[in-house]
N, C-alpha and C positions, 0 to 999 in steps of 0.2 A: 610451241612445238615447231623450231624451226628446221631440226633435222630431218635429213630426208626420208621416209617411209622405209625405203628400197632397203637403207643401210640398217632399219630398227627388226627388219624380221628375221626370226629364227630359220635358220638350215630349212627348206625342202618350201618353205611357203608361200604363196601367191600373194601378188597386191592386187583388188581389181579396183583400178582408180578412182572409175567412176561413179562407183557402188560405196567405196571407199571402207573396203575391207580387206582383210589379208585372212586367206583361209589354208589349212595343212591339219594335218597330223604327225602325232610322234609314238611311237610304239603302238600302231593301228588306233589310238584316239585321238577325232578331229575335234579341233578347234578353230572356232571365227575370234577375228580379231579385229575391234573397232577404232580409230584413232578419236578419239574426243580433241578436238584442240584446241575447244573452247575452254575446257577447264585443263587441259595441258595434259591428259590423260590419255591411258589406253585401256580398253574395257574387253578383256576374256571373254568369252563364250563359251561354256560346257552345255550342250544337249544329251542330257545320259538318263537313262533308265534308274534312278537312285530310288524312286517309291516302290519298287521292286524288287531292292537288294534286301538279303535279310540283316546286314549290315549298314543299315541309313545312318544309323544315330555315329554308327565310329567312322562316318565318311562325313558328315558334319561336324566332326569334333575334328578330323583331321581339317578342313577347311580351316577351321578356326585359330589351329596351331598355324598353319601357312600363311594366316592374317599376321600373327606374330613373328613368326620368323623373319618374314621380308617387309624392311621401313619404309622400300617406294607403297606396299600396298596399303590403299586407303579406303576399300571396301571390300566384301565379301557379302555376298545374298544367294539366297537359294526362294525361289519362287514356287515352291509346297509341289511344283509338276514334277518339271525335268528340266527346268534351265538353272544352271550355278553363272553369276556375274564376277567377275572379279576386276577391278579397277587398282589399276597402277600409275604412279606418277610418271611422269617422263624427266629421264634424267640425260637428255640429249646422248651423248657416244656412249650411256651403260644402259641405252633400251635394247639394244639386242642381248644384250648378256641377262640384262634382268628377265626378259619377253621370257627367253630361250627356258631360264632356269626355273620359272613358272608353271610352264609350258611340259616341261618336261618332269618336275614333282606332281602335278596335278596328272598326269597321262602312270606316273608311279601308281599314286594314291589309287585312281582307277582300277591299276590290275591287283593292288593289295585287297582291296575291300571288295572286287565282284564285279565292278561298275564299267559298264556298255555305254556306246553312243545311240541313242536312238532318236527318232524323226520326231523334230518339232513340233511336227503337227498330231497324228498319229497317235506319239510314243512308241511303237512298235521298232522291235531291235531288228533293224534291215538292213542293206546296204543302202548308203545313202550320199544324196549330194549337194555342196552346198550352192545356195542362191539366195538371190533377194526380192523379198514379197512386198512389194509397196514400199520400197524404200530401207526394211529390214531385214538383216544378216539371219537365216537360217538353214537348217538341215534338214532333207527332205526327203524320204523314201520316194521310189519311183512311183508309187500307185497314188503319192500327195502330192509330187511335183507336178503329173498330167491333169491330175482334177484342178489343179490349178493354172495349169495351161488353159485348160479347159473354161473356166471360169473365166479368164483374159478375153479366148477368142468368145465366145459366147453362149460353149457350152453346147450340148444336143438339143435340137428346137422341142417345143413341145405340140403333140400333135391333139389337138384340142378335140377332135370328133373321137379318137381312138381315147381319153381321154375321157370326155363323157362317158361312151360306154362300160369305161372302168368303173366310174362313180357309180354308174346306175347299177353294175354287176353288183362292185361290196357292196352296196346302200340295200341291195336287194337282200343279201344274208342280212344284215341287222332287222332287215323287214320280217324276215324269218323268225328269230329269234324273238322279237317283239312280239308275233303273233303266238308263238310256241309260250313266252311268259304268261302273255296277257289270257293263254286257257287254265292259268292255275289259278286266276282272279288275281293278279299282282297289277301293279301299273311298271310298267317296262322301259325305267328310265334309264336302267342300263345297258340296254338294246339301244337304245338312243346314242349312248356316248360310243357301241361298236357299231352302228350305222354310218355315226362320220367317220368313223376312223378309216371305217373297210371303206367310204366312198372313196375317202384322201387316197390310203392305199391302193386302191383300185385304180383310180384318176394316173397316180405314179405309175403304176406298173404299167398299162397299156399306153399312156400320155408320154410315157419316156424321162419324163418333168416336169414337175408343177409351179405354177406361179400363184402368185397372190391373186390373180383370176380364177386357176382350179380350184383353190381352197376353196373363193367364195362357191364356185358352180356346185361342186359338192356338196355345200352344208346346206347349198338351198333345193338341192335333189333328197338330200337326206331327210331335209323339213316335207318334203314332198312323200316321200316313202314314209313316216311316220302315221301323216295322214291316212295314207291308202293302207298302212299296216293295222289302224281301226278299223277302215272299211272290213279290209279283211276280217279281222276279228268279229266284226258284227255278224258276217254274213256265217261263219263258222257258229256259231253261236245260235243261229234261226235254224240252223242245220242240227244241231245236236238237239238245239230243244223241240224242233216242231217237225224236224225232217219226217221220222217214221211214222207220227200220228196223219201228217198230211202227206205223206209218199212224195215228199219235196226232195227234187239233187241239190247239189253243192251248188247249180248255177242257177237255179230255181230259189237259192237261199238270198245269193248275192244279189239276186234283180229284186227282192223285196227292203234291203236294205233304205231304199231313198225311201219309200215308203213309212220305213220303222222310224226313219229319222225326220219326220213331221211331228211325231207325237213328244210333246214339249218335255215329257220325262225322261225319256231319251236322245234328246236332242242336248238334253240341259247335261244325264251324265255323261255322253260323249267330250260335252265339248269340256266337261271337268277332268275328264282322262287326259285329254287332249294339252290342256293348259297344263297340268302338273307334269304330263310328260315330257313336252315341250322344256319345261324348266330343269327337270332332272336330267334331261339327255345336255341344256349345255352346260349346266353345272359341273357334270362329269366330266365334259369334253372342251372344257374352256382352255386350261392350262395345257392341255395335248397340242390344240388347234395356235397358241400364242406360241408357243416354242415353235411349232414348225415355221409359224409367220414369222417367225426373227429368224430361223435360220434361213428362211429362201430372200431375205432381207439381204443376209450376209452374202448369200450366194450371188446375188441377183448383181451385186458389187463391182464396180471393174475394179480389176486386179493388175498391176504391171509384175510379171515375174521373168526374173533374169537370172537364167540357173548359168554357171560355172564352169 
C-alpha cells in the first residue's frame, strides 16, 4: 500500500495519522476507515443499530450482494451486535473511487432498510463521535465517550467509610428479610443472595464506587449480618414462645439468647441453619458477585482514549 492515504479518501473524510484511521460520513452515516497495509487492505467500519431493524435478514442479504458486486471486496462480516467489517483490496489510484463507491452504497443500503449509526459501546442511537479506545477505531455516544475518559483519568475515588455504611445499610434489609423468612420456619438462603447484593448495592451507592476491596468488605459484612440475623431470630422466637407466660420484652428475649445457645441442641441446630445458610446465600450470589468482579476488572483497566 504505497499510495498516499490523503489521495485514497472519499469526499468530506478525515485521516487521523497517528491513530491511523480516516473517519466521515455520507448521507448522515458515519464510517471509520482502517488502512491494513500488512495485507494491502482497507477495512470499513459500520457501527449501526441492525439487531433492531425489523429488516436484519434483507440488510444482510444486501451485504452479501455488495460482496459480489465489487471484486476488490474480499470480506464482509457482521459480528451478531452492531459492527458490519468490510475489507477491500487496495488498488493503488482506484482506492478513492472503489472507498468512495462503498461508502456510499452501504450509506444507501442503510436508508433503504431502516438502519442507524449507533454507539459502539452502548448501541444506543445517539449523536455520536468518532475515537480510538486503546488503539481501536470507534463510535461513541457522549455519555460512553466520558465514562471512558473517565476511566483514563481514574475515574471518581471511592469513598471507603461512606461506602461501608452502605454495605452495612443493604446488608441490613437482607437482615430483615432473613429474619421475616426464617419466622415461617424456612432457612433463608435467599435473604442471603439479597444481603450481598443490597451490601454491593449499598457499598456503590454511597461509596460512589467500588473496587475489588468493596466487594470483598461487603460479602464479609453480609456473612456478619447473616449471623446476627439468627441471633435475631432466636431472640424473636424466646419472645413469641415464652414472652407472655414469663412477662419477658423483646430485649429481655435477646439477653437470654447466649444463654439458650449453651444447650448443645440448640447450639447444634443453630449452627446447622447457619451452615446450610451460609451455602445457599453463596450459591445464589456466586455468578452476581463474579460478573460484577470482571466488570470492575475491566474498569479498573487503564484506557488511552483519543476522541476526534
Amino acid at each position: 500500500m504505497d499510495i498516499q492515504i490523503e489521495n485514497a479518501m472519499p469526499e468530506g473524510f478525515v485521516f487521523e495519522r497517528e491513530q491511523n484511521v480516516m473517519h466521515g460520513s455520507v448521507n448522515g452515516i458515519a464510517f471509520l476507515i482502517v488502512p491494513v497495509k500488512t495485507i494491502n487492505q482497507f477495512r470499513i467500519q459500520l457501527h449501526a443499530d441492525i439487531e433492531k431493524s425489523r429488516r436484519k435478514e434483507d440488510f444482510l442479504a444486501f451485504l452479501h450482494e455488495l460482496e459480489q458486486r465489487h471484486p476488490v471486496v474480499r470480506y464482509v462480516g457482521y459480528d451478531e451486535r452492531n459492527t458490519v467489517s468490510i475489507n477491500a483490496a487496495s488498488r493503488e489510484q482506484e482506492d478513492k473511487e472503489n472507498l468512495t463507491s462503498l461508502v456510499s452504497e452501504l450509506s444507501s443500503g442503510c436508508s433503504e432498510y431502516g438502519i442507524s449509526n449507533c454507539c459502539s459501546y452502548c448501541k444506543q442511537v445517539l449523536p455520536l463521535r468518532a475515537a480510538a479506545v486503546d488503539g481501536s477505531p470507534a463510535l461513541l455516544c457522549e455519555n460512553c465517550l466520558a465514562q471512558q475518559m473517565n476511566w483514563e483519568q481514574g475515574g471518581r475515588k471511592e469513598n471507603i467509610f461512606l461506602g461501608l455504611t452502605g454495605a452495612f445499610l443493604g446488608a441490613f434489609l437482607g437482615m430483615v428479610l432473613w429474619v421475616v423468612i426464617g419466622m415461617t420456619g424456612y432457612i433463608a438462603g435467599i435473604a442471603g443472595l439479597v444481603m450481598v447484593i443490597c451490601a454491593v448495592k449499598g457499598y456503590q451507592l454511597l461509596g460512589k464506587k467500588i473496587s475489588r476491596k468493596g466487594i470483598i468488605i461487603s460479602i464479609l459484612i453480609s456473612c456478619l449480618m447473616i449471623a446476627g440475623a439468627e441471633y435475631v431470630s432466636l431472640g424473636i422466637v424466646i419472645f413469641r414462645e415464652l414472652g407472655e407466660s414469663y412477662y419477658l420484652s423483646l430485649a429481655d428475649s435477646f439477653a437470654l439468647v447466649p444463654a439458650l445457645l449453651e444447650e448443645p441442641d440448640v447450639m447444634g441446630g443453630v449452627k446447622t441453619d447457619l451452615l446450610i445458610g451460609y451455602a445457599l446465600a453463596v450459591l445464589a450470589s456466586f455468578s452476581s458477585v463474579r460478573r460484577l468482579w470482571t466488570q470492575v476488572e475491566q474498569e479498573q483497566t487503564s484506557h488511552t482514549v483519543v476522541p476526534f
